[in-house]
C-alpha positions, 0 to 999 in steps of 0.5 A, spaced: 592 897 485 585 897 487 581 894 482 575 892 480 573 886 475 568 886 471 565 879 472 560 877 474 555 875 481 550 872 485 543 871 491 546 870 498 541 864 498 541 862 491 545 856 489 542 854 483 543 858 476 536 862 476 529 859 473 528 864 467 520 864 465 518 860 458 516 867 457 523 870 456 526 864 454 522 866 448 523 874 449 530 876 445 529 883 447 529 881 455 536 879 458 536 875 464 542 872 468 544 866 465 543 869 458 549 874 461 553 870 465 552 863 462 550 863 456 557 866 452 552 869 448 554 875 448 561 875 447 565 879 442 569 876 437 576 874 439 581 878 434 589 875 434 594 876 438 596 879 431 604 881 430 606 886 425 612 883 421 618 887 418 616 894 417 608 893 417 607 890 410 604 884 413 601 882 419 599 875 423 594 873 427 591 867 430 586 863 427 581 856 429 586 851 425 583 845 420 577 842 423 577 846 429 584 843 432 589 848 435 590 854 432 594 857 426 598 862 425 596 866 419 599 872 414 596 878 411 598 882 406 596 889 409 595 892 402 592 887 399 589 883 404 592 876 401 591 870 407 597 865 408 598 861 413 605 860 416 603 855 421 599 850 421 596 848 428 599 840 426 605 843 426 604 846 432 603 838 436 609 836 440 611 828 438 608 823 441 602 830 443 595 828 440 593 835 440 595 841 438 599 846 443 594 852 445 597 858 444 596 863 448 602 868 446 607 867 440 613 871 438 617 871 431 625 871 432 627 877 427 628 873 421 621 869 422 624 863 421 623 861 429 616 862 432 616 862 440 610 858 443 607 861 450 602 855 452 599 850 459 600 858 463 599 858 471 598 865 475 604 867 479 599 873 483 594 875 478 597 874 472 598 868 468 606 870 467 608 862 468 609 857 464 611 852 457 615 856 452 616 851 445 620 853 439 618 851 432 624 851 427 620 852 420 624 851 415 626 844 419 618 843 423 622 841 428 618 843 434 622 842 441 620 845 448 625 849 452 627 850 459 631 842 458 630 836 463 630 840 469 624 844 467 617 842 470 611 844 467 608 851 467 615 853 470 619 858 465 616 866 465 619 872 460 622 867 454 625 872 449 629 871 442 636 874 443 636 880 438 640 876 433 635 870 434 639 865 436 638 865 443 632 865 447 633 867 455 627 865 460 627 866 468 625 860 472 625 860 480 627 866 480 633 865 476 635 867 469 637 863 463 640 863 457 638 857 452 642 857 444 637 855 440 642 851 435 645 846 441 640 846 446 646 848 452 642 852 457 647 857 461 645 859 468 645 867 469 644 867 475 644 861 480 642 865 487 634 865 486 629 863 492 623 866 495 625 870 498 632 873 492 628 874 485 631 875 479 628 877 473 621 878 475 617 880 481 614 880 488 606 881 488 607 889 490 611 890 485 608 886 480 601 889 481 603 897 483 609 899 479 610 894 473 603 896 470 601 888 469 608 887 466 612 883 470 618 881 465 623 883 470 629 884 464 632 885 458 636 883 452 641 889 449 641 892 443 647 888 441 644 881 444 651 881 448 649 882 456 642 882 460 639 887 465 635 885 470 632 886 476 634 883 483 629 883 490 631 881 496 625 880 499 627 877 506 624 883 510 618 883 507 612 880 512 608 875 509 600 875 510 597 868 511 591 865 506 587 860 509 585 855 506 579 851 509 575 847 504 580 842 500 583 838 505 580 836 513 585 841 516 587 848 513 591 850 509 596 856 510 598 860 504 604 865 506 604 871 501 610 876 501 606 883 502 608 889 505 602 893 508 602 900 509 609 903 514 612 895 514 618 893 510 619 893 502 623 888 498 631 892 496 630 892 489 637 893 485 640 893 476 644 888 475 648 887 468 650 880 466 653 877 460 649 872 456 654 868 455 655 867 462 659 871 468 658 876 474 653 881 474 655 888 474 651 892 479 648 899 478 652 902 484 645 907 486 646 910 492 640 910 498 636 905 501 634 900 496 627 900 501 625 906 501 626 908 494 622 903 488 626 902 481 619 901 478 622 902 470 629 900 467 631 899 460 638 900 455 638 907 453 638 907 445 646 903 446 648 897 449 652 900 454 648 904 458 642 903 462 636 908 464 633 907 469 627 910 473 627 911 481 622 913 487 623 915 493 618 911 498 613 917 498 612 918 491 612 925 490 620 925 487 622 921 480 630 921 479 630 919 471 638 915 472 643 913 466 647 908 468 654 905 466 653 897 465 661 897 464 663 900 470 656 901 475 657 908 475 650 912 476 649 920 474 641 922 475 640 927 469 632 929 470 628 929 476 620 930 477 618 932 482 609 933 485 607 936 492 603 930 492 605 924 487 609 923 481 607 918 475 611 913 472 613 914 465 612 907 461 615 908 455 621 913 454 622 914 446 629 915 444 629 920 438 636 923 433 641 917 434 639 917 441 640 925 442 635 925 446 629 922 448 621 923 450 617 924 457 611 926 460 610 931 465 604 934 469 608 939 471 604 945 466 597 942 470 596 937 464 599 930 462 604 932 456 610 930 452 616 932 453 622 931 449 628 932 453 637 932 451 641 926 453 644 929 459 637 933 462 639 940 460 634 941 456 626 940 457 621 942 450 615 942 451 611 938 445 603 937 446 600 944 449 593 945 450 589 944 456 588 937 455 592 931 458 595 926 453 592 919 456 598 915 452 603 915 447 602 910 442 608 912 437 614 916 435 615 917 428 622 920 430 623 920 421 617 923 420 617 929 425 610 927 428 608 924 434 602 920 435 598 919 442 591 918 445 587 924 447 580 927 448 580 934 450 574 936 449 570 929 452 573 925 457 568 920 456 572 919 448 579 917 446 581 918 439 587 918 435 592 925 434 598 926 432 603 933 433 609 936 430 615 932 435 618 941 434 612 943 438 609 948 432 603 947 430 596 944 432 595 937 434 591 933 429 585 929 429 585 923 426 580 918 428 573 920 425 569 925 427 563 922 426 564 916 430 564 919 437 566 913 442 574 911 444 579 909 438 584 904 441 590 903 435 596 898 434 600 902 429 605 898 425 612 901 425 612 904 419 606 908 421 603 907 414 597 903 418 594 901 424 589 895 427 584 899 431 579 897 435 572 902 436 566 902 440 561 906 444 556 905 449 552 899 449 555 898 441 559 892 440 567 893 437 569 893 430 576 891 429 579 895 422 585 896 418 587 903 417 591 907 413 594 912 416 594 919 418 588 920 413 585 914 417 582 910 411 579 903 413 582 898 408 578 893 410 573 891 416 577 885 420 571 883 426 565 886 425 561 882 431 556 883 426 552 877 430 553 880 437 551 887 434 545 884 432 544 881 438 544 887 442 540 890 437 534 887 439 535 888 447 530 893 450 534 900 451 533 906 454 537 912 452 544 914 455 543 921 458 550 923 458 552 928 464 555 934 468 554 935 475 557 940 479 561 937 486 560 942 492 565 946 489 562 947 482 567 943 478 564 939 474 564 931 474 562 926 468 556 922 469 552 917 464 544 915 466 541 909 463 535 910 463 528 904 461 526 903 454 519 904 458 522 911 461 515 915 464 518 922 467 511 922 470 513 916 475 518 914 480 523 910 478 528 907 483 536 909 483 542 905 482 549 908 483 555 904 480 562 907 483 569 906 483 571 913 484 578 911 485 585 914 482 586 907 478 580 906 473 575 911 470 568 909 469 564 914 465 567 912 459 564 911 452 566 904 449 563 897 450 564 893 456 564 893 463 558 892 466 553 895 461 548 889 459 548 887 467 545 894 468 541 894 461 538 888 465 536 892 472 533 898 466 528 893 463 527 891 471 525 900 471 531 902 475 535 907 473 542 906 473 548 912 474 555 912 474 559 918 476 566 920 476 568 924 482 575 928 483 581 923 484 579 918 478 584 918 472 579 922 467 583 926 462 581 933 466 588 936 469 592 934 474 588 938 479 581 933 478 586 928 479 590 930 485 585 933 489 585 927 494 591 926 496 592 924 503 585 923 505 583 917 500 575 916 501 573 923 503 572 928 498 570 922 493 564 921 497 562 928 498 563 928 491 559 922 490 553 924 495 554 931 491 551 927 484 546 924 489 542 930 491 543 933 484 540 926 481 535 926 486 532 933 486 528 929 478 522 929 479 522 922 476 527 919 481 524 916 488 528 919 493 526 913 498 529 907 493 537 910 492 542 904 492 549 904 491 554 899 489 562 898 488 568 892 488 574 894 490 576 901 491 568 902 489 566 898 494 570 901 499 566 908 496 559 904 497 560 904 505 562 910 505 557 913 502 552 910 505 555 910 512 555 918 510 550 920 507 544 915 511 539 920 508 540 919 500 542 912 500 537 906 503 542 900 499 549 899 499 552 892 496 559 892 496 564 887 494 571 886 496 572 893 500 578 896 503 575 898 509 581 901 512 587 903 508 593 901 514 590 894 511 592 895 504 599 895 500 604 900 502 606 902 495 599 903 492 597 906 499 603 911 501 603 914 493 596 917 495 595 917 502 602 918 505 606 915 510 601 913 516 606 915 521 605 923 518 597 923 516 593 918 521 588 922 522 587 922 513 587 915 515 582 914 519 577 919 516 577 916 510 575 909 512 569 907 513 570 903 520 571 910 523 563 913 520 559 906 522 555 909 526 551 913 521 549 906 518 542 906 518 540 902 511 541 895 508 548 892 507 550 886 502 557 885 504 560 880 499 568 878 499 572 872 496 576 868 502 582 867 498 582 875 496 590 875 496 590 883 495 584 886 498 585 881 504 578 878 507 581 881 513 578 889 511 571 885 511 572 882 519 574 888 521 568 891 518 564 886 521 566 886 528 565 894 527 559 893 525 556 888 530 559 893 536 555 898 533 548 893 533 548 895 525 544 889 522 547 887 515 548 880 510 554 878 507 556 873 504 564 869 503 565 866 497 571 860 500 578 862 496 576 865 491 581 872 489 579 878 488 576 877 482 570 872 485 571 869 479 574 861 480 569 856 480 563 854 476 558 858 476 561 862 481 560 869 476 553 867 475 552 865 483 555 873 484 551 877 481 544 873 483 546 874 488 546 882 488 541 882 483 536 879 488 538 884 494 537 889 489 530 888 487 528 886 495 531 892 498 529 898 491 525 895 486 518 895 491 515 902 492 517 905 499 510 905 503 508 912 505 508 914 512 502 913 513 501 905 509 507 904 514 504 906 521 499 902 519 502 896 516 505 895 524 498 897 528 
């Protein structure tokens, strides 16, 4: 998926961090660089991982261990909020260790008695899915670590206790195991991985387009008996080359498996293996496994069926399956279906005893829950309203409520509700009214409390303990007390939330941020943020982002706009969503330039001094704009663009744009490539070397194209680095001063009028 990360840039000559004055070092209500992106200061105080334990009386978290050593492990009584520590970071260091393992993800077998220690964790793609997995026996304090002697370091993925405990399986090299916790016997399921034949995880496209940043490639049944996993046969999928010029005299070749657009996709099939160890039973699926996607599959409410989801290579038909782990046989019992793309559901719930079980639609013109028989017949609607329902966050299947995310009347927002799982009545509001902002909630299984994280624009999150559904605050977990003062101090503007009309009158959601000095009688240069694609919403009400950055260039006197165009996944119907479909970077840009006239006819906004930046799919937007639109925007810096969507992965490509086969003319009138000759203002084109999703390739074209057209413009290369930009000291800080100094030299001085420039040249 094309995203952007929200960390940080630089100057393209300036190497050293920035020099900040005496002046400011002293002045805690400017920010500057090095305060952002060097100092740590304005970091948010961590909160768990914390895991509910039983039915949600207590919860752990973890916690700095004695002396700052390590971490422990903590419980708290959810009522009384008594604190006890169940493990000690010195129980946490091997024999022979003279430190603490660092815990980066821990889980409890199902009587406690086992904690699973996730640790010493390496990227497979983007994701740090590969590493050590330690088990620590409490009753004995006996701690060992799992994968036996063949295990090098950082080599074991998915570790998971078997439902009774005993057993912890975990893929290594593309293979399956099966560990007994009591004997250490370590039993191979399967023993044909390689590069390019998977087992139980993934390739990068599936891994970054279907599996939504979850790349655990299979799963226990209920009964601890047999596992299903995922199996991909990758032989046929291209490889793209990273090259590596900077750590040894001669280049270095990384071969990527990647799929672009029209080429050949890994053959993904379900396979059924005991745990005990034996042959896989196999889903007997019809149809060409590559040219369909399994992007979900999980047991189906028993252990001897399996549900699985299944897309066809264009995305726009989702067969809903139910297969036989006995026997292999497969029946389809739901099929959605969209002109343009489907949506994956990722989480189906099994309700009455497995009877049923729910799903989620676009097929009213809104996202809504469904609850669906066993055998597909029927399809209830549960949620109604013109409204979209942006997650599930629960089902109490005994209580009769469901609870999910949801702003009908502020797509900005997120907020908590619960409606009759019956369909009657109305959908219940239970995050506060007066705390306008997003809500995030992790709910205990008895639905009696929920940990839930607020925050809004430019205020820092608060971590609390709730009692539900009357959303009673038992007690304040994080209050980021000294970061909220910190920010407190800071030099801001106002927020102007907005609502511009596109060309058509639909309204888009926007925000301004606007200087503490605001003076609507002067000219004020203005900065657009964008993103604009169907993976990310950025007009949002919540801390983070880029928002002490852009806080930064208001105290500067900018003005800073986001808004977001039709195709982005706002909570505002599924025909704003889908309105882009087979022409990605057209309506978005007009969208955008839209916004722009509309900003521009203030009086209080220089038409001269317009910038726009993006990253990633918002960078492939800023050369569009400015290409587009040379008379609104004079700046543009992108970093990481796709500059031409043949260039970029099938999957995520396909879903949105088509086959290149059927729509190359959709193709082409989105890329910027193709609009090169309308440039006419100042460029920043910025990409990481080692960009193994957004490939640098997209940059060179751009470059050859724009050097044929004799378009003057500065880049800059950041050797391999990902898409991130963000491997290597003082490589964020370097980033954005970087940009910051482009900005100021190409939007922050007054455009001379025609008359001081003709003279200025005589």
């Amino acid at each position: 998926m094309i995203r952007h990360h929200v960390v940080a840039l630089l100057s393209i000559a300036v190497l050293a961090v920035p020099q900040v004055s005496s002046a400011q070092q002293a002045d805690s209500s400017l920010l500057t660089l090095a305060r952002i992106y060097g100092s740590g200061e304005f970091a948010a105080q961590p909160f768990g991982p914390s895991r509910w334990l039983g039915h949600g009386a207590a919860y752990t978290t973890l916690e700095p261990g004695q002396g700052g050593r390590g971490q422990d492990i903590v419980r708290y009584d959810v009522e009384t909020g008594r604190r006890e520590t169940l493990v000690a970071s010195r129980a946490l260091t091997p024999k022979g260790a003279e430190s603490p393992l660092q815990v980066e993800d821990y889980a409890w077998s199902p009587d406690q008695r086992m904690l699973l220690v996730f640790t010493n964790t390496q990227p497979v793609w983007r994701l740090n899915t590969r590493g050590d997995y330690w088990v620590l026996d409490r009753s004995s304090g006996v701690i060992r670590q799992l994968g036996g002697r063949e295990a090098k370091p950082s080599t074991l993925m998915f570790a998971k206790f078997s439902p009774d405990g005993g057993r912890v399986a975990y893929v290594r090299k593309n293979n399956l195991y099966v560990e007994d916790l009591t004997s250490g016997a370590i039993t191979a399921l399967t023993t044909d991985g390689s590069r390019t034949l998977i087992n139980g995880t993934f390739d990068w496209v599936y891994e970054e387009e279907l599996m939504n940043y979850y790349a655990d490639g299979w799963r226990w049944s209920p009964d601890g008996r047999s596992i299903a996993y995922w199996q991909l046969n990758a032989d046929r999928v291209k490889s793209f080359n990273l090259i590596n010029n900077t750590d040894s005299v001669y280049s270095q070749v990384t071969p990527v498996q990647y799929p672009k657009v029209g080429e050949a996709n890994s053959a993904a099939r379900v396979g059924i293996v005991p745990a005990a160890g034996g042959a896989t039973r196999w889903l007997e699926i019809a149809g060409d496994p590559r040219e369909h996607y399994i992007p979900r599959m999980d047991w189906a409410a028993n252990s001897t069926e399996i549900l699985l989801q299944r897309l066809n290579r264009v995305q726009n038909a989702n067969e809903v399956m139910l297969g036989d782990a006995r026997t292999g046989a497969v029946r389809t019992v739901l099929v959605e279906r969209d002109s343009t793309w489907v949506d994956l559901v990722n989480e189906v719930v099994w309700l009455n005893g497995g009877k049923q079980f729910t799903w989620v639609s676009e097929r009213d013109g809104w996202n809504h829950v469904y609850v669906v028989s066993r055998d597909g017949k029927t399809v209830r609607l549960v949620t109604q309203g013109a409204y979209d329902v942006l997650e599930i966050e629960g089902i109490d299947d005994k209580g009769g409520w469901l609870y999910y995310i949801a702003s009908p009347d502020n797509p900005a927002q997120k907020y908590l509700f619960r409606s009759r799982l019956d369909g009657t009545g109305r959908p219940e509001r239970i995050s506060p009214r007066n705390e306008p902002g997003t809500h995030a909630y992790d709910r205990s299984p008895d639905y009696k409390h929920a940990i839930e994280t607020y925050s809004s624009l430019g205020n820092p999150p608060v971590v609390r303990l709730v009692r539900l559904p009357r959303h009673q605050v038992v007690r304040t977990l994080v209050d980021n007390e000294p970061l909220r003062a910190r920010v407190g101090r800071l030099r801001r503007g106002t927020a102007e939330w907005l609502s511009i009309p596109a060309e058509d009158g639909t309204r888009m959601p926007g925000v301004l941020l606007k200087p503490a000095d605001f003076d609507s009688t002067r000219k004020h240069p203005l900065l657009f943020f964008v993103y604009g694609g169907p993976g990310n919403a950025e007009v949002e009400d919540q801390w983070g982002g880029y928002y002490l950055w852009h806080t930064m260039l208001t105290q500067k006197g900018y003005l800073v706009a986001i808004v977001d165009n039709r195709g982005t996944p706002a909570p505002l119907g599924r025909a704003w969503r889908k309105a882009i479909y087979g022409q990605l970077g057209v309506l978005e840009t007009r969208d955008q330039a839209a916004a722009a006239r509309a900003l521009v006819r203030r009086p209080y906004v220089d038409a001269g001094r317009v910038g726009i930046w993006g990253w990633s799919y918002g960078a492939f937007m800023t050369l569009n704009t400015l290409f587009q639109h040379p008379d609104l925007y004079r700046t543009g810096v992108a970093v990481s663009p796709v500059t031409h969507w043949s260039l970029y992965d099938n999957v995520y490509t396909e879903r949105f744009n088509g086959l290149i086969s059927d729509n190359r003319d959709g193709y082409d009138r989105g890329s910027p490539i193709s609009h090169v000759n309308g440039f006419k203002g100042n460029l920043l084109l910025v990409h990481g070397g080692g960009d193994d999703n957004v490939h640098y390739q997209n940059s060179e074209l751009l470059i050859n194209a724009l050097v044929g057209a004799n378009k003057p413009f500065q880049m800059m290369e950041y050797p391999n680095r990902t898409h991130c930009i963000c491997q290597g000291k003082s490589t964020t800080l370097h980033l954005f001063s970087l940009i910051t100094d482009y900005l100021d030299e190409h939007l922050l001085a007054p455009v001379p009028a025609p008359q001081e420039r003709a003279a200025a040249t005589q």
